[in-house]
C-alpha positions in Angstrom: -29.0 -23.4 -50.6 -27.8 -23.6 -54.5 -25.7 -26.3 -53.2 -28.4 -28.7 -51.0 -30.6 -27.9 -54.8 -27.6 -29.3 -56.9 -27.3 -32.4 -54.0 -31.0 -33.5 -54.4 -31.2 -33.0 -58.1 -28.0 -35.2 -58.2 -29.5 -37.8 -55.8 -32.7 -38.1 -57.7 -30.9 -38.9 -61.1 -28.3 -41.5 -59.3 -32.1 -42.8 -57.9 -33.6 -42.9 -60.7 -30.3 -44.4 -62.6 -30.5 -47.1 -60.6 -34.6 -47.7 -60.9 -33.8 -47.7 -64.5 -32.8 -51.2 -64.1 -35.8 -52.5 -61.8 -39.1 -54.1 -63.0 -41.0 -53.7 -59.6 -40.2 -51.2 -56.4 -41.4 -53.0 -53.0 -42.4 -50.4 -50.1 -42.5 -52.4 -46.9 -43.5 -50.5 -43.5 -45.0 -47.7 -42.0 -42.6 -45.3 -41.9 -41.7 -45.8 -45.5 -45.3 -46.2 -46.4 -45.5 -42.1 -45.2 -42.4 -41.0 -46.7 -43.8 -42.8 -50.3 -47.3 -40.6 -49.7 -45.3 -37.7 -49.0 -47.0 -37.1 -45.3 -45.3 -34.9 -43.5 -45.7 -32.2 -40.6 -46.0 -28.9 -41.4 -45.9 -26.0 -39.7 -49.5 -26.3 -37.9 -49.9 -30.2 -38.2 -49.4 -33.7 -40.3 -51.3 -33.4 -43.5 -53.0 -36.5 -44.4 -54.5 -37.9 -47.1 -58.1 -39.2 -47.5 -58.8 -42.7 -46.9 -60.3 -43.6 -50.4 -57.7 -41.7 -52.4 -56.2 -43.8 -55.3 -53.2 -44.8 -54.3 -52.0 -44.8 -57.8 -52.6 -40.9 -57.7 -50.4 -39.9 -55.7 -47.2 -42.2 -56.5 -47.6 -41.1 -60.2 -44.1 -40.0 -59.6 -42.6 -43.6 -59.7 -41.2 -44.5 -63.3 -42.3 -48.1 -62.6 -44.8 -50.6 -61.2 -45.1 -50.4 -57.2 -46.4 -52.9 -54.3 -46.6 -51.4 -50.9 -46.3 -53.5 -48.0 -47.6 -52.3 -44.5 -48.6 -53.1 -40.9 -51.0 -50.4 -40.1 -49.8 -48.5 -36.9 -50.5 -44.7 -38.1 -53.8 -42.9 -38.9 -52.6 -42.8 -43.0 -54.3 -44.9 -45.1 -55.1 -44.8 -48.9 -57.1 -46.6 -51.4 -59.5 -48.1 -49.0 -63.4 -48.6 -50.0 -65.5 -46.8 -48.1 -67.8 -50.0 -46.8 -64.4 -51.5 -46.0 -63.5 -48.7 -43.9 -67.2 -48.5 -42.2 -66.6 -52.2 -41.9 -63.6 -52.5 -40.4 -64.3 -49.6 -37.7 -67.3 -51.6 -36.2 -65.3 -54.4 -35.6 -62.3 -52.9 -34.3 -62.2 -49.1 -33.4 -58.7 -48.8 -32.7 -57.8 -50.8 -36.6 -55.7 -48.0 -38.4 -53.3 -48.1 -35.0 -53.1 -51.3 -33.1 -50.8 -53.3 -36.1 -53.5 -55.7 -36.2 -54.7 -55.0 -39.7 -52.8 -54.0 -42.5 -52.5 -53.7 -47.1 -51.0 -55.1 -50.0 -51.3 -52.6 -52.6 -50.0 -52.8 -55.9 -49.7 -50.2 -58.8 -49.1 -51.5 -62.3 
């Protein structure tokens, strides 16, 4: 276990090393789009986060400016208005799944 710790921590600094240099981090897809909000199963089930969190929030952890590019084919979401949400769901029920819909969202 010490080891897989020491791998990580060593991991992160290379990462972060190398983000050093960057002005902008582009997130483009849905799997990476969950990996950047940190969803992941659990024992009992795939935590999610609310619809109208603030994206900026929850990627506090990024040392510099982020755009997130994304199809939207999973039931994650964030940083959505609430009317936009109502909106969108009488038009098309199935919109968070079907990869018709999709967000550009940037944090400066």
């Amino acid at each position: 276990m010490q080891q897989d710790s020491q791998l990580l921590d060593f991991i992160f600094m290379l990462l972060k090393n190398e983000l050093a240099n960057a002005s902008l981090v582009i997130v483009k897809g849905d799997a990476n789009y969950r990996q950047l909000l940190g969803d992941v199963y659990d024992a009992l089930h795939l935590r999610h986060w609310d619809f109208t969190t603030n994206i900026a929030d929850i990627v506090c952890y990024l040392p510099l400016p982020m755009v997130a590019l994304r199809t939207l084919k999973s039931e994650i979401a964030v940083d959505l208005k609430p009317e936009v949400i109502e909106e969108v769901a009488k038009s098309d029920s199935s919109w968070l799944t079907n990869g018709q819909w999709g967000v550009v969202q940037l944090v400066a």
